[in-house]
N, C-alpha and C positions, 0 to 999 in steps of 0.2 A: 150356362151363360156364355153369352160370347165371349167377354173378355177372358174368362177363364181358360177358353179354349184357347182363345189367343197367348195368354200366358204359358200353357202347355207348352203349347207349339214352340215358341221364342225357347222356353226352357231347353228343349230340346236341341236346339239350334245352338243355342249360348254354349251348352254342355259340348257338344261337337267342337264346335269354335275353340273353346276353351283344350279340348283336348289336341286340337291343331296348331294352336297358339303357337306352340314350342318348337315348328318344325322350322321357320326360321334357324333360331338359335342351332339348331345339332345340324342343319345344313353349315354352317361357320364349323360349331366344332368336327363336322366331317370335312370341311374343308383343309382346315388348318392343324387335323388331327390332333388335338388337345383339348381336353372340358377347361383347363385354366383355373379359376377361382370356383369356378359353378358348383353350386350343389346338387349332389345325385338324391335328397330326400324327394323333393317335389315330383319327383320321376317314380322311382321306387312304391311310393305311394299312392301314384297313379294306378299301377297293374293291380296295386293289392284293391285296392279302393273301387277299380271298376268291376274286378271279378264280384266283389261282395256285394254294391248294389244291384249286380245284374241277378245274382241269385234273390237276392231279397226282395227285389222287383217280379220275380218269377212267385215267388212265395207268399206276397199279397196283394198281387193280380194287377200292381200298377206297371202297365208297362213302357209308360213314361218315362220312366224310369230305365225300363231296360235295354234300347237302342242307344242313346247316349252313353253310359255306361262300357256298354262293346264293346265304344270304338274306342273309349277313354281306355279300357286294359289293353287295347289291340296296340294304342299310341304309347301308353305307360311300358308294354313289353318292347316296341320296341327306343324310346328314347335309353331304357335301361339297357339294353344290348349296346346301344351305340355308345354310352356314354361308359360303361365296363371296357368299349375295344383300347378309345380312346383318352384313357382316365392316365394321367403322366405321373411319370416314374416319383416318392414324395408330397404327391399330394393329400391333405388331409382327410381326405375321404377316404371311412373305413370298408371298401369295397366288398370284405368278405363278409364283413357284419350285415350289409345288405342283402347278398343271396343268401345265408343262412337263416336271417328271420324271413326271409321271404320261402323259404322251400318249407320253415319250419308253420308258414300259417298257411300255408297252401294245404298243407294236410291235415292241420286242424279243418281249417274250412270243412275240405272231405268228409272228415272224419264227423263233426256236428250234423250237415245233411244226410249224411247216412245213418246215424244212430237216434237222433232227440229225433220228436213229433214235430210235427213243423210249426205250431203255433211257437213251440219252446227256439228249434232252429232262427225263426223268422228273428225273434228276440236278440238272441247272441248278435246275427249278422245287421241289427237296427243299431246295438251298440257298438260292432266294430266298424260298422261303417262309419260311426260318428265320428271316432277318433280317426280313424284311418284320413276321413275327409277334412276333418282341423289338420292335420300333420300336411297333406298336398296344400290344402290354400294357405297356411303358415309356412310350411318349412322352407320359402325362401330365405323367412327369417332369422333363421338359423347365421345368415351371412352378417348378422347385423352390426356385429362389432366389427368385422372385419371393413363392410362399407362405414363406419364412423371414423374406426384409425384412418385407414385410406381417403378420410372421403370420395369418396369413386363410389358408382353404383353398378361397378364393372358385372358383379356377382347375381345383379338381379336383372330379370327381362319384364322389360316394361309393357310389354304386349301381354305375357302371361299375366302380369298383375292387374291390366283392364279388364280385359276374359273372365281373371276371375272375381274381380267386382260384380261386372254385369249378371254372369251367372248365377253368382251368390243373392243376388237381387231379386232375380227371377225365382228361384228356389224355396228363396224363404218362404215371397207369397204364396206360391203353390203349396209349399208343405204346412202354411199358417190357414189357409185360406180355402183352399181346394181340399187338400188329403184331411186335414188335420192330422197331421205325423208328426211328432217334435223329432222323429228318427231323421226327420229329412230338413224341417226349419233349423232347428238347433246348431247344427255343424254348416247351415249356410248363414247364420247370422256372423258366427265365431270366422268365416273364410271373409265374411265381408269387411269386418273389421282390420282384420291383416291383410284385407286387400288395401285400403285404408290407410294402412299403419306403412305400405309400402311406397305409400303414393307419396305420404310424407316426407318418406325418406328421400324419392327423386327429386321432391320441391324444394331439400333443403341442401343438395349436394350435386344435382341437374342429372343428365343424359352423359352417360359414358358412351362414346362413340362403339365403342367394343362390347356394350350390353346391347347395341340395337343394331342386329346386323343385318 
C-alpha cells in the first residue's frame, strides 16, 4: 500500500532526524567544553540501541529498519565520545559505569549471534532492543527532579524531545500495522509517552535559553 510505504520511508527519515537531533546541543557542548547538567544515558543508549536493531533488522530481513539504525549507533558512538571528552570535573554522571556496561553488552551481543540459532538470537536482541529503546527516548527523564527543583529545563533538549515524538509515532504504526512486531511497537509507544511527559514538562517550566542552542 502506498501509505505504508510512505510511512516506511518518513520512519526512516524521522529515525535519521532523530539521531541528528542532538548535534546541535554537543556543537554547544563542544564549544563551551562542558556537558553542564546533561545526561550521558540518552547517548550511551543510542550506540547500544543502534548496534542491536541493526543486527536484528539483519536477522528478520526488515531492512527498515537497518539504515536508520547505523547512523543512530554511528551518532550514539559519537555523542558518547564527545560527551566522555568533555564531562566536568563532579559531575554526577557516573562515566565509568557507562563504558563498562557498554563493553560488557557489546560482548554479550557477540557472544549471542555467534552461539544461539538465530531464530533464538533474533529473540534476545527484540528484547534488548526494547528496553535499550525505552531507556534513549526516556532517559532524559532521568533529569526530572533536577528540572522541578530548578525549574529550568536546562537538562533537556527540546528538539530531541520532538524527533522523538515524531519518530515514536511513525514506528508504532509500522511495527502495529506493517511488521506486526510488538519488538518494534512496544518501545515506540513507551518513547512516545516520555516524549510526552517531556513536552509537559517545557509547558510547565518553558525554554531554557541554554537547552536550545
Amino acid at each position: 500500500m502506498a501509505v505504508d510505504g510512505a510511512v516506511k520511508s518518513a520512519g526512516v527519515l524521522a529515525s535519521i532526524a532523530l539521531s541528528t537531533s542532538a548535534m546541535p546541543t554537543f556543537a554547544t557542548i563542544i564549544r563551551d567544553r562542558n556537558t553542564k547538567s546533561r545526561p550521558l544515558l540518552p547517548y550511551s543508549a543510542m550506540l547500544l540501541n543502534g548496534l542491536t536493531w541493526v543486527f536484528y533488522g539483519l536477522a528478520t530481513e526488515q531492512l527498515a529498519l537497518v539504515i536508520p539504525n547505523f547512523v543512530g549507533a554511528m551518532c550514539g558512538g559519537f555523542y558518547f565520545a564527545a560527551f566522555a571528552r568533555y564531562v566536568p570535573q563532579g559531575a554526577p554522571v557516573k562515566l565509568a559505569n557507562h563504558v563498562v556496561f557498554s563493553l560488557i553488552y557489546v560482548f554479550v551481543l557477540g557472544y549471542v549471534l555467534s552461539v544461539l540459532p538465530l531464530d533464538a538470537a533474533s529473540t534476545f536482541m527484540g528484547y534488548a532492543g526494547c528496553i535499550l529503546c525505552t531507556v534513549m527516548f526516556s532517559g532524559p527523564l532521568v533529569a526530572i527532579r533536577q528540572v522541578v527543583s530548578t525549574r529550568s529545563t536546562e537538562s533537556l533538549d527540546f528538539s530531541y524531545t520532538v524527533a522523538t515524538g515524531v519518530n515514536c509515532l511513525l514506528w508504532a504504526y509500522y511495527g502495529f500495522m506493517i511488521a506486526r512486531d510488538p519488538f518494534v511497537w512496544f518501545p515506540s509507544v513507551l518513547g512516545l509517552v516520555a516524549s510526552f511527559a517531556q513536552l509537559f514538562l517545557f509547558s510547565v517550566y518553558g525554554f531554557d535559553k541554554s537547552g536550545l542552542p
